[in-house]
N, C-alpha and C positions, 0 to 999 in steps of 0.2 A: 330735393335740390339737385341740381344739374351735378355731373359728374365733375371732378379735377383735370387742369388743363392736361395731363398725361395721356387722356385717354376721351374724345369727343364725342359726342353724338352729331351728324350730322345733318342737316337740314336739307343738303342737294343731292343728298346716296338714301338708296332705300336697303328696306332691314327684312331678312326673310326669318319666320318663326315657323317652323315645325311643327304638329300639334297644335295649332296656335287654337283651339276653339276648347281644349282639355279641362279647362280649369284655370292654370297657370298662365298659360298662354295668354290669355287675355291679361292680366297682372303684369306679363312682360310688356303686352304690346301699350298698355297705358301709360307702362314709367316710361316708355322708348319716347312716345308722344312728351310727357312730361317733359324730356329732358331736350327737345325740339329736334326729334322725328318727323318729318314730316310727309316719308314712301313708306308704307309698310308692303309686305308681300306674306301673305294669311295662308296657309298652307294647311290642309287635314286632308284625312283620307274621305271623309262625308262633305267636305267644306261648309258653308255657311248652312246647314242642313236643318236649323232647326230654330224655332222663337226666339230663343233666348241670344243663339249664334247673330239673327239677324239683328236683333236689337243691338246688339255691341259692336256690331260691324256700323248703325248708323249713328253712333253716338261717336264713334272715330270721325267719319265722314260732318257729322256736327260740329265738328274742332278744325273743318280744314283740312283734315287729313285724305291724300292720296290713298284708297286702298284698292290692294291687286289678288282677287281669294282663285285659287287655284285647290281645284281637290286634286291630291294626287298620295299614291300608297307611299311613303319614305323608304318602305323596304322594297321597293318595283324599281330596278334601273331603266326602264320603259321613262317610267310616270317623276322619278328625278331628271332624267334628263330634261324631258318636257317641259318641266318648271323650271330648269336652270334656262333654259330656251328662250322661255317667254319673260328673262328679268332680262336676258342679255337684250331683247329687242326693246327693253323700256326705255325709257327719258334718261331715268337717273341709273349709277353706278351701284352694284350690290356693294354696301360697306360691312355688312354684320348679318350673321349665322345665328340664327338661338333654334337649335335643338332641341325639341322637346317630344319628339312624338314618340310613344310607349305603348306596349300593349302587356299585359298581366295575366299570363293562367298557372297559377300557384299546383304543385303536386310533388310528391317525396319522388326522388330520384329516381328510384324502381318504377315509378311510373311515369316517365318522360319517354317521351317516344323523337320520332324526329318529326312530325308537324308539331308536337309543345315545344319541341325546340326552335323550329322554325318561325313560329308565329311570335313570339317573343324577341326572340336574334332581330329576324328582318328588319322591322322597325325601327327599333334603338340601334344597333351595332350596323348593321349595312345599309342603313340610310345616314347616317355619320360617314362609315366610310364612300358611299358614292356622293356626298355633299362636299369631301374632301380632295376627290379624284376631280370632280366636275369644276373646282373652284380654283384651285391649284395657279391658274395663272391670273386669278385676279386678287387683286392688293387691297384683301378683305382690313379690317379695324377690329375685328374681333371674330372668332368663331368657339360658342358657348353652346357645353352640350350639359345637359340635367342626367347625371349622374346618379349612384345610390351608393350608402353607407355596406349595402347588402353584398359592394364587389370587395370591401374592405373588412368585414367579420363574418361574411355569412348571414344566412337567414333561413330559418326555415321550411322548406316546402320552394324555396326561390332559387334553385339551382341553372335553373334555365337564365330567369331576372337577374342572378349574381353575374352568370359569363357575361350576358349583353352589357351589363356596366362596367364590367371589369374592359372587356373590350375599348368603350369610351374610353378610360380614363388611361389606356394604352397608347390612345390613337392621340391624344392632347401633350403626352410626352414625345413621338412622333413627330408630330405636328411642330412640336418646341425646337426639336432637335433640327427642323429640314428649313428653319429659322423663319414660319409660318406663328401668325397667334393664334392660339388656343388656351382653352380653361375648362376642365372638367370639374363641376362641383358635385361632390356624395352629400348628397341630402340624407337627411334624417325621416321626421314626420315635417311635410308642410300642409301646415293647419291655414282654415280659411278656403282652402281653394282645395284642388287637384283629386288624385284616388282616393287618398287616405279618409280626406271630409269628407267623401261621397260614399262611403263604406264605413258604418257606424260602428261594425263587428271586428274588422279589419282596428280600427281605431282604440276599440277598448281593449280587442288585445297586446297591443303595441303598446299602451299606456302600462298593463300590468305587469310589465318585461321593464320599464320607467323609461322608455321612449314618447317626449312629449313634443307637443308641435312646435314648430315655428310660427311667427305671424307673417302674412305676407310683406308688409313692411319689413322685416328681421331679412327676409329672405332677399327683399330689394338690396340690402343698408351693406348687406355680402355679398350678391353680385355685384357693386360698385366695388367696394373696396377689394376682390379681388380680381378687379380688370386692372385697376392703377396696380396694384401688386406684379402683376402681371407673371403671376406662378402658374403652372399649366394644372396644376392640381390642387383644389380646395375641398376639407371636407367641414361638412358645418351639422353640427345633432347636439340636440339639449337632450342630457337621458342623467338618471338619478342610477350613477354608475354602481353605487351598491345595491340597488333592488334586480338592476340589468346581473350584475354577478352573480346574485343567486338563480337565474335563470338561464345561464348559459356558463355553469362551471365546468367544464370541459375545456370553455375557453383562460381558465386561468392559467397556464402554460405558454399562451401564446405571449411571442415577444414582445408584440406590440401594445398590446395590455399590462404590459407588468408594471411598468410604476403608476400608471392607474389603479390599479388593484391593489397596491401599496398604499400609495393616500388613502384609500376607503376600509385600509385593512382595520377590521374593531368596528367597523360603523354600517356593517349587514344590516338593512332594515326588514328578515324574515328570521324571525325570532321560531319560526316553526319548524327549522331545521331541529335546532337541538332539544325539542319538547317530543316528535313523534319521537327521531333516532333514539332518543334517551330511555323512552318508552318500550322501546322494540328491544333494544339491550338489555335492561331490566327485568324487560318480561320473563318468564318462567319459561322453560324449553315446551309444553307442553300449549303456553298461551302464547307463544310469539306468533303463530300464522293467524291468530284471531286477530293480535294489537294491527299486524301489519294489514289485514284487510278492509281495518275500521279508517285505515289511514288512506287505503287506496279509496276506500268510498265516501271520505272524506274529501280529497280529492277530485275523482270524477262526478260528486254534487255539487260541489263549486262550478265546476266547469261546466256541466250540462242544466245547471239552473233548477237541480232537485234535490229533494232531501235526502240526505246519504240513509237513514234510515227504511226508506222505502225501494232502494236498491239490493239486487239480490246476485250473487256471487255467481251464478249461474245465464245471468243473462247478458246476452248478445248488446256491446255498448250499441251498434250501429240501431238498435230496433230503437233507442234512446236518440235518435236524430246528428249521434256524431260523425263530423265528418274531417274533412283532412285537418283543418285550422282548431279543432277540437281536441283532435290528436297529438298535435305538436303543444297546444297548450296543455296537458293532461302530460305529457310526458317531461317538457320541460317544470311544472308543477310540483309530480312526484319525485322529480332533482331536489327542488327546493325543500320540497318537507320532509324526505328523508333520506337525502344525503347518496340518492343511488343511482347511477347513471346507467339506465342499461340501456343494450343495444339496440339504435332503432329497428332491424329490422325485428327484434325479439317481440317490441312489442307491436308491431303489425302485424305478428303473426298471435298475438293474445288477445282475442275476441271478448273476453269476459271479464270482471273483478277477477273473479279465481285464480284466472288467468294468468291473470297481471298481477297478484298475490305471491302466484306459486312463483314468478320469477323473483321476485326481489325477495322473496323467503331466500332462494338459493342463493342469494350474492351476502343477506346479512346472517348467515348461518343457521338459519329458519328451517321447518320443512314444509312442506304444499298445504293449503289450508285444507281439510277435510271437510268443507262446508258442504254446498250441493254441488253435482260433477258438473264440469260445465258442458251447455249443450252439443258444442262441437269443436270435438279433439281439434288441437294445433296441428296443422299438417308435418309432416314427417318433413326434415330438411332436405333439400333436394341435392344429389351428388354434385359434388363442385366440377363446373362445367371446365373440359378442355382448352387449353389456353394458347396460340402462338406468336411466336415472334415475326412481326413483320416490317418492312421499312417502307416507312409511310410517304416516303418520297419516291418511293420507284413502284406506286398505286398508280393506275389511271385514274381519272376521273369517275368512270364507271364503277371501277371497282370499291372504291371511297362511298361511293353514292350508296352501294349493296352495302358498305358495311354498316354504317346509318342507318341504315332500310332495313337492316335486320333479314337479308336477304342467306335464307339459311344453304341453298343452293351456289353461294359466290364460292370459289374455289381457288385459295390463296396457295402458293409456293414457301412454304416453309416449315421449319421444323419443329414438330407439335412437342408441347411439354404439360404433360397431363399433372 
């Protein structure tokens, strides 16, 4: 159904989508039609590049529809400008922004560099804000960026993907405030379309954390109703808050969760918290590194799809195919089943069951399991590196770029505090 008179679709202004060939994209550009659009302006970094791109582009064009497909990178202010260029020289007025364009390369902190930062940033966060610079004097109807839930609690391995959204939903208060419309929505899982359904692994683990999709219809039925709303920020996720808790209890402390975690208090649905910990407790001083290892290989067989049985305390998890999304699920895991949160970088540095034994033997009063030694010692911790104080506003540009760069030769002015 067409939108509320608050807030129009117009029939004589055309609409530019982001991303428009992702997934989603297309989902937006059909309700847009739906709701009588009749300019679209299709925007990706490949553009219509592929069978499935072409068919949906002429199944628009089957309906009457004007379309305008521009490939251009959303993170290149080259290739924005470009495309803001060739709407200005159209027929019709740009009335409406939808943001969508993303790009995803998942890795723990420690390993982000400044191209994982950059390839992620560019597109989401600096192609919002040069679509914001670029548009500024025209009397847009709406400008809608596809946000994540990941800049509002974190996520694992998406440090890079939390800034760039967190950035969005910055730029939409902004926006609100310079008395500009904007809407930033944190999405959850949307089911149907986009990354998520296109990544089966990515999906089941998201489910088992009780992040469940939306339909795309679900997802239409709240970008409507939060344009007439007209709040600059919406966040929208189905998740089964007590299975989410046992997997990210770390976060029970934060303020934002607490009366969440209050309604669900009594109704944990991981009843394995208190059967291992109970076990491990109980155990005999002499049998608690055996109970806790039975529980880590319990654990990492779930996870890697083998019989805990046939895993040996001594072996290297990585020969077993695990990889980063492996890791974070095995670690949030052995949160849930017994009760121990240690520190990520401890267990990046625990290659083995034994390993990963001997740590949580140390936090639950345990000592190191004596089973077979593991192949390769933990590396010794590295001396905590040197630290200074710098004022980041009296950096050049150059100097900013070195520090990024990991430019071990930059040479800052100030006073070191080891």
């Amino acid at each position: 159904a067409p939108i509320a008179s608050k807030f129009e679709i117009r029939s004589d202004g055309c609409y530019l989508i982001t991303g428009a060939f992702g997934g989603f994209g297309k989902v937006i550009a059909n309700w847009l039609v739906n709701c009588g659009a009749r300019h679209l302006v299709l925007s990706s970094r490949n553009g219509a590049s592929t069978p499935e791109a072409e068919a949906f582009v002429n199944s628009l064009l089957d309906r009457n529809v004007t379309v305008q497909i521009v490939k251009a990178d959303a993170g290149s202010s080259d290739d924005i400008a470009r495309l803001l260029a060739e709407i200005r020289n159209s027929a019709q007025s740009l009335r409406g922004i939808f943001h969508l364009a993303m790009f995803i390369d998942d890795a723990p902190l420690a390993a982000l560099n400044r191209e994982r930062m950059t390839s992620v940033i560019g597109p989401k966060a600096l192609g919002a804000w040069l679509l914001h610079e670029g548009t500024r004097d025209i009397a847009l109807d709406c400008f809608v960026m596809f946000s994540s839930v990941s800049s509002i609690f974190g996520n694992p391995a998406q440090g890079n993907y939390a800034a760039a959204n967190a950035f969005l939903d910055s730029l939409a208060h902004h926006r609100h405030a310079l008395g500009l419309p904007a809407l930033s929505i944190n999405w959850g899982v949307l089911g149907g379309e986009g990354y998520v359904a296109r990544n089966e692994r990515v999906a089941e683990f998201l489910a088992k954390q009780g992040i469940r999709e939306l339909s795309p219809g679900e997802v239409l039925a709240i970008v409507e109703s939060s344009l007439r709303a007209g709040s600059p920020q919406v966040a929208a996720i189905r998740v089964d808050w007590a299975k989410w808790r046992t997997f990210f209890r770390g976060m029970q402390g934060n303020p934002l969760l607490e009366r969440i975690f209050a309604a669900v208090e009594g109704h944990d649905s991981a009843g394995v918290v208190s059967d291992w910990r109970s076990k491990i407790e109980s155990a005999a001083p002499a049998e608690k590194e055996t109970v806790i290892a039975e529980a880590v290989r319990e654990v990492v067989g779930s996870v890697l799809r083998v019989k805990p049985d046939t895993l040996r305390d001594d072996q290297p998890l990585t020969d077993l195919g695990l990889d980063s999304l492996m890791g974070v699920e095995i670690e949030n895991s052995l949160e849930a089943a017994i009760g121990v949160a240690l520190p990520p970088t401890s267990l990046m540095r625990a290659r083995t069951i034994g390993q990963i034994a001997t740590l949580i033997a140390g936090h639950v009063g345990g000592t190191a399991p004596s089973a077979s030694p593991p192949t390769s010692p933990a590396p010794a911790p590295e001396p905590a590196p040197s630290s200074i104080e710098v004022d980041l506003d009296a950096l050049s540009i150059e100097q900013i770029d070195g520090l990024l760069g990991g430019d071990d030769d930059l040479v800052l002015e100030a006073s070191p505090h080891v």
